[in-house]
C-alpha positions as CSV (number, residue, x, y, z in Angstrom):
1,X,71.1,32.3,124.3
2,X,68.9,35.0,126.0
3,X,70.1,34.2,129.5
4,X,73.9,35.5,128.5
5,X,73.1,38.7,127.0
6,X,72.7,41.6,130.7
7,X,69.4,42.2,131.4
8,X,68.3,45.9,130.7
9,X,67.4,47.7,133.7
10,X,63.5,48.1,134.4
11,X,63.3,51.5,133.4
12,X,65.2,51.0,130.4
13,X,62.6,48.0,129.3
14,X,60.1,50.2,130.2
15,X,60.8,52.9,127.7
16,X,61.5,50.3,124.9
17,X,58.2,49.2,125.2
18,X,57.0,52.4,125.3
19,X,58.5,53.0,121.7
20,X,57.5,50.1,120.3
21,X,53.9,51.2,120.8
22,X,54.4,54.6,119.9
23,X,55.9,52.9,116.5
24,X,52.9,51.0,115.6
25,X,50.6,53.8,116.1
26,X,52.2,56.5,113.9
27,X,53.1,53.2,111.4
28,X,49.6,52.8,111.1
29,X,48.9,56.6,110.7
30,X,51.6,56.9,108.3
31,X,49.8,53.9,106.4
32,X,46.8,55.4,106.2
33,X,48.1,58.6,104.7
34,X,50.7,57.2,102.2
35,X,47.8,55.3,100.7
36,X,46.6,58.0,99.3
37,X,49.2,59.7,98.5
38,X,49.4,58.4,95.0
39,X,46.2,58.9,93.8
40,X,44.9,62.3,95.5
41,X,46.2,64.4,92.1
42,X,44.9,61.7,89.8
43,X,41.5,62.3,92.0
44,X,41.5,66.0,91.8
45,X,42.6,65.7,88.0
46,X,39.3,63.6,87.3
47,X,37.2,66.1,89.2
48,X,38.6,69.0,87.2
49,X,37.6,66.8,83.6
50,X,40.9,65.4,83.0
51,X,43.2,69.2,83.1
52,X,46.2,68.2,83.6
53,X,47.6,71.9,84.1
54,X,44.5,72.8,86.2
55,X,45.1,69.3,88.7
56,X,48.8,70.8,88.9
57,X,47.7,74.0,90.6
58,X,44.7,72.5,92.5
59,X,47.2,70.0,94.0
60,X,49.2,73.1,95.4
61,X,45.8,74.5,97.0
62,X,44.8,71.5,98.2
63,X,48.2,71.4,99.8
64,X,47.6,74.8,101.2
65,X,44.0,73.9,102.7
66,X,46.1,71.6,104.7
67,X,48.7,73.6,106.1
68,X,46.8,76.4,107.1
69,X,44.6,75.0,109.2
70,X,48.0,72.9,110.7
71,X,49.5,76.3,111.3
72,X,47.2,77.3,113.9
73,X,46.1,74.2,115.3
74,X,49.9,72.8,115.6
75,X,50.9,75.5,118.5
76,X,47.2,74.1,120.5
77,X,47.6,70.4,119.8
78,X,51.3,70.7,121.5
79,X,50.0,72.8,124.3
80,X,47.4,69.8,124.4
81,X,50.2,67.3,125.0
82,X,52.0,69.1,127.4
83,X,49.1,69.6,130.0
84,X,46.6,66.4,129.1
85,X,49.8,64.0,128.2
86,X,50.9,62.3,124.4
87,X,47.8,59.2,124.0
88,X,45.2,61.4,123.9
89,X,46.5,64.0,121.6
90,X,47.6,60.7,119.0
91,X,44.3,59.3,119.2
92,X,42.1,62.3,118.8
93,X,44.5,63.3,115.5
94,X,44.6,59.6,113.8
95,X,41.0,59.5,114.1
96,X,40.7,63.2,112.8
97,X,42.3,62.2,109.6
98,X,40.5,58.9,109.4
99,X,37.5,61.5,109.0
100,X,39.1,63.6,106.2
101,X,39.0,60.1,104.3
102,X,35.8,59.4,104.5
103,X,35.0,62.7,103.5
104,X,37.6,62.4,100.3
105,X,36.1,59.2,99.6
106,X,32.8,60.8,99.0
107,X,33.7,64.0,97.4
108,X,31.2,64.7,94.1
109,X,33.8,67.6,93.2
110,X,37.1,69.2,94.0
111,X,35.4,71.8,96.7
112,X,34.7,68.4,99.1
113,X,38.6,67.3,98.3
114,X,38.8,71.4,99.9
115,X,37.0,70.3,103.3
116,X,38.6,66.8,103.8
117,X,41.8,68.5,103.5
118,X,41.1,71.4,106.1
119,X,40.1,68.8,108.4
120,X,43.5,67.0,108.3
121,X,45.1,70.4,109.0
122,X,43.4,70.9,112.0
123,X,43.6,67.3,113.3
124,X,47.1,66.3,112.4
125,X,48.8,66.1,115.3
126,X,50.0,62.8,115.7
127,X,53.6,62.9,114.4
128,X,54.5,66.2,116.4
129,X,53.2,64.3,119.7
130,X,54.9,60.9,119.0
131,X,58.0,62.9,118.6
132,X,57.3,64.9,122.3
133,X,56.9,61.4,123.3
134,X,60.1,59.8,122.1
135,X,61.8,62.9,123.8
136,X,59.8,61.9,127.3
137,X,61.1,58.7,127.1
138,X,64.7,58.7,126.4
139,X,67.7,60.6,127.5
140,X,69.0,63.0,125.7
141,X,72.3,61.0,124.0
142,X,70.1,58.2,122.9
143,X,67.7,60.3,121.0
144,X,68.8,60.8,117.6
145,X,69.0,56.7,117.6
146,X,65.9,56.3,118.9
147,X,64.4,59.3,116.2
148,X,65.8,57.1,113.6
149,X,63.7,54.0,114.5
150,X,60.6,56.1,114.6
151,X,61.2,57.1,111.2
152,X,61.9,53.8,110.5
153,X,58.3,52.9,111.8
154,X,56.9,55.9,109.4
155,X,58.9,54.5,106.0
156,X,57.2,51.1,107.0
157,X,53.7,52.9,106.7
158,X,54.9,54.5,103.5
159,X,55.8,51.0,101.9
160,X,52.8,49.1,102.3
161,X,50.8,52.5,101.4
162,X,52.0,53.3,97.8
163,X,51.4,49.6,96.8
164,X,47.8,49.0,98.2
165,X,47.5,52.2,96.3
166,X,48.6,51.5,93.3
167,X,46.6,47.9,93.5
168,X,43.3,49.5,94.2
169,X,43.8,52.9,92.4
170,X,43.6,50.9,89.1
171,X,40.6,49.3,89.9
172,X,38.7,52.6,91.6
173,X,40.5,56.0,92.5
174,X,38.3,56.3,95.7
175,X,38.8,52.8,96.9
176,X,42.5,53.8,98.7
177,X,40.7,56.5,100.5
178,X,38.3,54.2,102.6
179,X,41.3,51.5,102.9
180,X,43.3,54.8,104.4
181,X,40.2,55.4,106.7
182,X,39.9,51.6,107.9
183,X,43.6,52.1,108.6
184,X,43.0,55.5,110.8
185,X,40.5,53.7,112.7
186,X,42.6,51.0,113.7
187,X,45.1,53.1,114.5
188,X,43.2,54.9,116.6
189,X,41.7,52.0,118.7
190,X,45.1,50.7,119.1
191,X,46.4,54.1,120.1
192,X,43.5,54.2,122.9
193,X,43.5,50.7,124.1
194,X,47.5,50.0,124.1
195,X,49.3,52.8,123.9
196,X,50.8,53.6,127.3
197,X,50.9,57.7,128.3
198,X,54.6,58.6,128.4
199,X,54.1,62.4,130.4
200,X,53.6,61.5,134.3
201,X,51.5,64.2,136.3
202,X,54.5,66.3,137.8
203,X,55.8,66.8,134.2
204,X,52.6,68.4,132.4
205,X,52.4,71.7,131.9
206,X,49.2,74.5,133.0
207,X,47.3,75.7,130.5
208,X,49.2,79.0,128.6
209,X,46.4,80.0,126.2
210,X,48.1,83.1,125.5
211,X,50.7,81.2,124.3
212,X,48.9,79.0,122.4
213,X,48.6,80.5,118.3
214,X,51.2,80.3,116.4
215,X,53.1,83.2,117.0
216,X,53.3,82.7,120.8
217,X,54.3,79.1,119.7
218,X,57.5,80.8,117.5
219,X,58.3,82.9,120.6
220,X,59.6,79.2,121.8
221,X,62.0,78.7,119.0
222,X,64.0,82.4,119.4
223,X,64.2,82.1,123.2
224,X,65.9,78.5,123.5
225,X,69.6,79.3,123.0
226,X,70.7,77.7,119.7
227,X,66.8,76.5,118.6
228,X,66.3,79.7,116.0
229,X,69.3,78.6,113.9
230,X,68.1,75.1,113.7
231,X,64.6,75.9,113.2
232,X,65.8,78.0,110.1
233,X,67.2,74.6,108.9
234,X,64.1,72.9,109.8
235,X,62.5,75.5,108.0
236,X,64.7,74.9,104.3
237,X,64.0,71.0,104.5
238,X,60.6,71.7,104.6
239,X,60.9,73.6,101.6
240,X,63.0,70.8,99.8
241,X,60.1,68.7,101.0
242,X,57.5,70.9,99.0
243,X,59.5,71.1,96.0
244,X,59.9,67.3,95.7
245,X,56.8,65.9,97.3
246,X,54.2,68.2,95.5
247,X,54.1,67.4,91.8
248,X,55.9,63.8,92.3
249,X,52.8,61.9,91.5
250,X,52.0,64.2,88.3
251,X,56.0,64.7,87.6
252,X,56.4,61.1,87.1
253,X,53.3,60.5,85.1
254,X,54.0,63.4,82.9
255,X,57.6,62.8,82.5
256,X,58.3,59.1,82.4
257,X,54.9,57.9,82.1
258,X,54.5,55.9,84.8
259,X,50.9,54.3,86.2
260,X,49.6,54.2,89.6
261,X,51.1,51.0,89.7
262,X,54.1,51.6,88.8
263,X,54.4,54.6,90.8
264,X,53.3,52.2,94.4
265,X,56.1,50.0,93.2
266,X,58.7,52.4,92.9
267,X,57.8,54.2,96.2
268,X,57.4,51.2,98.5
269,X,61.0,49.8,97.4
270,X,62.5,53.5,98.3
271,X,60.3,53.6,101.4
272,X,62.8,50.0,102.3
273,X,65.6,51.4,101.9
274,X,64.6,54.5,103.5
275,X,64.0,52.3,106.6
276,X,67.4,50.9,106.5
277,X,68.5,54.1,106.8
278,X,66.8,55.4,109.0
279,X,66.0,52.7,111.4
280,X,69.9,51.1,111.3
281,X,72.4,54.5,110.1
282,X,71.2,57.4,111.5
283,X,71.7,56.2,115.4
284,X,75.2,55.0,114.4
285,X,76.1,58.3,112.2
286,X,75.3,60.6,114.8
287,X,77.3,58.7,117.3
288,X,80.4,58.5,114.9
289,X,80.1,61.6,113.6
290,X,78.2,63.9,115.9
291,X,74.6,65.4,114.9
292,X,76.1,68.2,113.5
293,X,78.4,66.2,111.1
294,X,75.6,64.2,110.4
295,X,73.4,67.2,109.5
296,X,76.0,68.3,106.9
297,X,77.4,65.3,105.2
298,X,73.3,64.4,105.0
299,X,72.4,67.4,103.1
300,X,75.2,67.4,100.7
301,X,73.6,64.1,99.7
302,X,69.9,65.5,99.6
303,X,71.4,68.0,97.6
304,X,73.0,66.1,95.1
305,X,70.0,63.4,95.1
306,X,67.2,66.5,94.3
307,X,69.3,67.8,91.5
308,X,70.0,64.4,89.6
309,X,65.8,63.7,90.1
310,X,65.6,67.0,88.1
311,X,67.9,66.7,85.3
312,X,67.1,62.3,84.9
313,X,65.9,61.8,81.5
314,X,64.7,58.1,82.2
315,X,62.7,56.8,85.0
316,X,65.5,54.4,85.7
317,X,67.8,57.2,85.9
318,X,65.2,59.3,88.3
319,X,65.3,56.2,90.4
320,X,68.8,56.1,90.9
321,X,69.2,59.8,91.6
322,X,66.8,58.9,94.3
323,X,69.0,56.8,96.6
324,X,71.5,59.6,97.6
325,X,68.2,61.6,99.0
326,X,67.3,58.5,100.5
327,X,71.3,58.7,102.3
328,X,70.2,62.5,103.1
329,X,67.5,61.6,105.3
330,X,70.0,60.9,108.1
331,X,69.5,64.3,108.3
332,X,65.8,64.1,110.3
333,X,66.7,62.5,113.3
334,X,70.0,64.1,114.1
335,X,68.0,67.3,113.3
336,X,65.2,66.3,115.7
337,X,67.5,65.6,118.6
338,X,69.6,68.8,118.5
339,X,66.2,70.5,118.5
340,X,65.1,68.5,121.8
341,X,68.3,69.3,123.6
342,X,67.5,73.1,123.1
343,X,63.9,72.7,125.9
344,X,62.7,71.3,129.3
345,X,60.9,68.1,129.4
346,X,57.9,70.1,130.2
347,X,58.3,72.0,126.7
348,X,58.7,69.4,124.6
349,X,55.2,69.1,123.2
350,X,55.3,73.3,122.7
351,X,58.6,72.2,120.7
352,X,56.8,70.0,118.7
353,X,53.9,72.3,118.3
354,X,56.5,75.2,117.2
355,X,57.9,73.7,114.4
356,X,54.8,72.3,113.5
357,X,54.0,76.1,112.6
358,X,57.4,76.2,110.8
359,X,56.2,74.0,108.7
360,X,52.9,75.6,108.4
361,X,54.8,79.2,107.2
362,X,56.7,76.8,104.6
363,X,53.1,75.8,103.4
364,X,51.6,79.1,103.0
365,X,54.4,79.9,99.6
366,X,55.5,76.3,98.9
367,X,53.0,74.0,97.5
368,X,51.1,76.9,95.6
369,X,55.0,78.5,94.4
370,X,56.0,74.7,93.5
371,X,53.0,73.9,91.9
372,X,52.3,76.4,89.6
373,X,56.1,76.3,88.7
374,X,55.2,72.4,87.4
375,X,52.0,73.9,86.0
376,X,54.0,76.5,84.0
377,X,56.7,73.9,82.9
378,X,54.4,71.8,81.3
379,X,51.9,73.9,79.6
380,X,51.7,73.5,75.7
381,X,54.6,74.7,74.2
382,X,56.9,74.3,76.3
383,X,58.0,70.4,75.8
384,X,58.5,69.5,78.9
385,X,62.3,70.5,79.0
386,X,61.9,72.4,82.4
387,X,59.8,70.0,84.1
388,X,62.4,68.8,86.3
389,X,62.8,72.8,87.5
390,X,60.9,71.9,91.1
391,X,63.5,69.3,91.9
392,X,66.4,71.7,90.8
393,X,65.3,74.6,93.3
394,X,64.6,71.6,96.4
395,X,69.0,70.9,95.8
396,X,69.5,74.4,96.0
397,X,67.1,75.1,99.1
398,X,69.6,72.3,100.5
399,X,72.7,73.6,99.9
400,X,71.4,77.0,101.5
401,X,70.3,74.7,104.4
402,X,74.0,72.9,104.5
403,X,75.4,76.5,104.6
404,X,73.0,78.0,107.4
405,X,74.2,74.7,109.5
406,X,78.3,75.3,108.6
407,X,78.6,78.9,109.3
408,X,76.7,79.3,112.5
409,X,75.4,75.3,114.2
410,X,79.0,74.5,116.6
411,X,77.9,71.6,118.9
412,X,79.9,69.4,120.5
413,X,81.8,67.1,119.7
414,X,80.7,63.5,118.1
415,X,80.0,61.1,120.9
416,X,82.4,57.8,120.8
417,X,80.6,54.7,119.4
């Protein structure tokens, strides 16, 4: 009976609220993007006359159109959401993307499938500030728990996105993207309409346009004691990221034949149990284990998951490899809450900004790098015995991570449950 559990303090109600609307809004953004996830290469491969080698590499400079763009506009966006607060930073970037959409819908040829994707660089913004937001709301021992149940809220946008996708990409390749748009739109009336601002007035920052490109934003990460080293990690699991992410959709057709269908099936049931993980382990693992341990033990099992993806000779098989990367993704939020720890409340949207341009620096060799190395594995000839070689080089990018963290991350010890 409600009446005998204690009543949380106001303040404490206050900022689960808070997260619960933060949730639904980057749920619905997430949902809007994982719906196309699927059939963006199969989009660009029809465009191109049915290449298959020529979609591979496209798919790595469409990649690249994106994070370019996100490189320069990350360091502004966080500067955004430190001096004008979180809400309007989310709206602005969930409607942004909505646009790109619209704009893929449409697209007569791969150069339009270009411009949507430049616009998404320069407009995504709305992960980076819901995670400045979490930080705003939540003290720092509470974090990495709280991290895990955003993620949680993201893996629910990527299970419903993957199957809508794979229902309507068999009936028109275009039809996900103006689902995905409906999606950004809603998400970006319920971002303006409910979603409370989580940065009061005495905690925003002035305006530091000198600080606000992307090398100003780095300056951040190697003046925070402890932040460079982490931001290195930060750096390799976006790498591993690449090297997975970028030629799953035309690694899995190619290899194991599997249909849009198939392929939304496959990811929404991993995007589950990515949620159990995330949303119910990786609070409970940091606090049994400590962030560090947490950040170790997980990318051991990223490791081991990208290397058995590579070398799986059935689809069945690449499905099961799959679950121990799905176990390595306790990494994320342990990861993000060590990274918090390192600023001021007043920094924490720079923070977010910073790594955005990590990331960005990963995207201007990976997706092209990963790409073409899928676009050289399966070119006539070949028979498709190094295919898997992408997944390979992600488990060893992980294990260089897992050493980076053991040799120099010491943090204290874990926290008792």
């Amino acid at each position: 009976m409600s009446f005998l559990r204690p009543r949380l303090p106001a303040a404490a109600r206050a900022g689960r609220a808070a997260l619960v609307f933060i949730a639904i809004t980057v749920c619905l953004d997430v949902l809007s993007q994982s719906i196309t996830f699927p059939v963006l290469p199969r989009l660009a491969q029809a465009l191109l006359g049915g290449d298959r080698v020529a979609a591979s590499r496209w798919v790595g400079y469409l990649e690249v159109a994106w994070v370019i763009p996100q490189f320069f506009a990350a360091p502004v966006l966080g500067m955004l959401s430190d001096r004008f607060g979180r809400r309007p930073v989310i709206v602005l970037s969930v409607l942004g993307v909505g646009l790109e959409f619209v704009i893929c819908a449409l697209a007569p040829n791969i150069a339009w499938l270009l411009v949507g994707r430049i616009l998404c660089g320069l407009s995504c913004g709305a992960q980076a500030a819901a995670m400045a937001y979490v930080a705003d709301i939540t003290p720092p021992e509470e974090r990495a728990g709280r991290y895990g149940t955003l993620n949680a809220a993201i893996w629910s946008g990527v299970i419903a996105g993957p199957a809508l996708s794979g229902l309507l990409g068999a009936i028109d390749l275009r039809a996900p993207f103006w689902l995905a748009a409906a999606f950004a739109l809603l998400g970006g009336v319920y971002g303006y309409f409910v979603l409370p601002e989580s940065l009061t007035p005495e905690t925003r920052a002035p305006l530091r346009w000198s600080s606000a490109h992307p090398l100003a934003s780095l300056g951040l990460i190697v003046r925070a004691p402890g932040l460079a080293t982490l931001s290195l990690v930060f750096f390799l699991m976006w790498f591993v990221g690449y090297a997975v992410n970028s030629v799953f959709v035309l690694y899995t057709a190619y290899r194991y034949g599997w249909t849009p269908l198939t392929l939304g099936a496959v990811l929404s049931v991993m995007a589950g149990a990515n949620i159990v993980v995330q949303g119910g382990l990786a609070g409970r693992a940091s606090r049994w284990l400590g962030e560090r341990g947490v950040v170790l033990i997980g990318l051991l099992f990223a490791a081991a998951g990208s290397a058995l993806m590579g070398l799986a000779p059935t689809g069945l098989l690449f499905c099961a490899a799959y679950l121990p990367m799905i176990a390595g993704n306790i990494v994320g939020p342990s990861l993000q809450s060590l990274m918090t720890a390192t600023v001021p409340a007043d920094e924490q949207g720079r923070l977010q900004g910073a790594l955005g341009a990590v990331g960005g620096l990963t995207g201007f060799i990976a997706p092209v790098a990963f790409t073409q190395l899928f676009a050289w594995s399966v070119e006539p000839g070949r028979g498709g015995m190094w295919s898997g070689s992408t997944y390979l080089a992600g488990a060893g990018f992980d294990l260089l991570a897992w050493l980076v963290v053991a040799a120099f991350v010491r943090l204290k010890a874990p926290r008792s449950a």
